[in-house]
C-alpha positions, 0 to 999 in steps of 0.5 A: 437646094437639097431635095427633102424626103419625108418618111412617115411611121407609125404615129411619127414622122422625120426628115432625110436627104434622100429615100431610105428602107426602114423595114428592119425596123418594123419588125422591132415593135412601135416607134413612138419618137424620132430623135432626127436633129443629131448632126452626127450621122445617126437617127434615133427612135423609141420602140415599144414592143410587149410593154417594154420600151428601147431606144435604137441608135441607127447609122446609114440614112442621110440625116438633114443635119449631118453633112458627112458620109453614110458611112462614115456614121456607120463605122462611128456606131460600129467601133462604138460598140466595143465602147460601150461594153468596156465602160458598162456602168450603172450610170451609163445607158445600157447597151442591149444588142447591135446588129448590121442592117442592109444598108446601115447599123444599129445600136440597139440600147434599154430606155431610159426614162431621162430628158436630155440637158441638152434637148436642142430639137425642142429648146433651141438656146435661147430657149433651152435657159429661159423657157420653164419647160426646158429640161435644162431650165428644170435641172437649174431649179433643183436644189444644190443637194439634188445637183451635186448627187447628179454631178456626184454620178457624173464623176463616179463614172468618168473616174471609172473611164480614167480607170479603164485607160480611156479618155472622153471626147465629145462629153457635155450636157447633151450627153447627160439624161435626168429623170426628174421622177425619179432624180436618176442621172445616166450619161449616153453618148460616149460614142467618141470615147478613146483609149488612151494614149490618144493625140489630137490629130484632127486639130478641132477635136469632136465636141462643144467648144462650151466644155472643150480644153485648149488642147482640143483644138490644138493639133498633136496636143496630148488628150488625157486625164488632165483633159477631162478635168478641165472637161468635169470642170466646165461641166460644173460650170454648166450645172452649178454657174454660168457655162462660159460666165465662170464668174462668182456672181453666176455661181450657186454652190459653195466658195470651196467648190467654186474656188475647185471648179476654177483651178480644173478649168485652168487654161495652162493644164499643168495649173489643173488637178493631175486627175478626175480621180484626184478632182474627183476626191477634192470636189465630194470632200468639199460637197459632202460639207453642203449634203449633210 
């Protein structure tokens, strides 16, 4: 049975596999939350430091739920830096600094005052589509107009990924942040994001299986623009259906959005739209008819 270490700091407390030194964090400000269930090999924190607020990514403790290397997490969070500043975008969580630690890595980004669609630490499904609490659950109840303008900031940027010759990987709704405030979206996590052209060499690409293509579990498949309409299609799904449930009857949106958001999710990709550009124009021509 692996052995727990419970670290306490400041007004918080989380979890790891073994001991690990925290110091340089301290020098950063406040802690006020820990974001530690991740399976990706990083821990997250909130700090406040003179009244403003940042959210740290940190890669090189052993994470209860991660069950790779250290330094396997390390070298994700590294080369996700050059990501993260070559898709900068007013609908993507700000990168502020990065730097190298003793024994790991940090990210270091502005806070967002978001919640996640995906918060599994806290609304584990069932609970994350049932519970009223559920930020997932709160997303659902707004109305289709306040949807299709966060859906609408989803495709802004993911047009501008396709732009910049990238691909995304590992994109879905824990990906995505509202401010139910302040009804702002912005995307986080991109750390898997590839320059095209990128193959599939792994078989089982990164990612939920809710929102992945077939392609993503199939070695040496092409992964390109094709991909991730099928991606911002089951995406729609998530926020206007039924996830997996593509039905009608699960449906909240328009027939014509329906009938697009279908065709992006067309098992034989050569049935799919050519483009998020593409899926992108034919999906806000039919939602501008239910916005105005």
């Amino acid at each position: 049975m692996t052995k727990i270490h419970t670290v306490n700091f400041d007004k918080i407390s989380f979890q790891l596999k073994e001991k690990h030194n925290f110091d340089w964090l301290k020098t950063m400000g406040d802690v006020f939350c820990v974001f530690d269930q991740q399976d990706s090999g990083n821990i997250c924190f909130g700090i406040e430091a003179k009244g403003i607020k940042k959210f740290v990514k940190y890669a090189g403790a052993k994470t209860k739920e991660y069950t790779g290397q250290p330094e396997e997490a390390i070298a994700r969070l590294k080369s996700s830096i050059e990501i993260y500043k070559n898709l900068q975008n007013k609908h993507l969580i700000n990168l502020l600094d990065h730097f190298e630690t003793e024994n790991g890595y940090v990210a270091v980004f502005k806070w967002f005052d978001g919640e996640c669609l995906h918060s599994h630490w806290s609304f584990p499904p069932p609970h994350k589509y049932t519970h009223p609490d559920s930020p997932y659950c709160r997303y659902r109840q707004l109305s289709i107009q306040q949807r299709l303008e966060s859906y609408k900031n989803i495709l802004e940027f993911h047009v501008e990924v396709e732009n910049k010759n990238y691909v995304a990987v590992d994109f879905y709704d824990g990906s995505i942040l509202y401010d139910f405030t302040n009804n702002v979206t912005k995307i986080c996590d991109i750390d898997m994001y590839k320059r095209k052209p990128f193959i599939n060499s792994m078989g089982r690409l990164w990612g939920s299986s809710r929102f992945m293509s077939p392609e993503e579990f199939q070695y040496g498949s092409m992964i390109d623009e094709k991909t991730n309409v099928f991606n911002m299609g089951a995406i729609a799904f998530g926020l206007f259906g039924g996830e997996l449930d593509r039905s009608w009857l699960k449906w909240d949106a328009s027939q014509e959005l329906y009938e697009i958001a279908k065709k992006s999710v067309e098992e034989n990709r050569d049935n799919r739209y050519s483009s998020v550009k593409e899926f992108s124009t034919v999906w806000l021509t039919a939602a501008s008819k239910l916005i105005n």
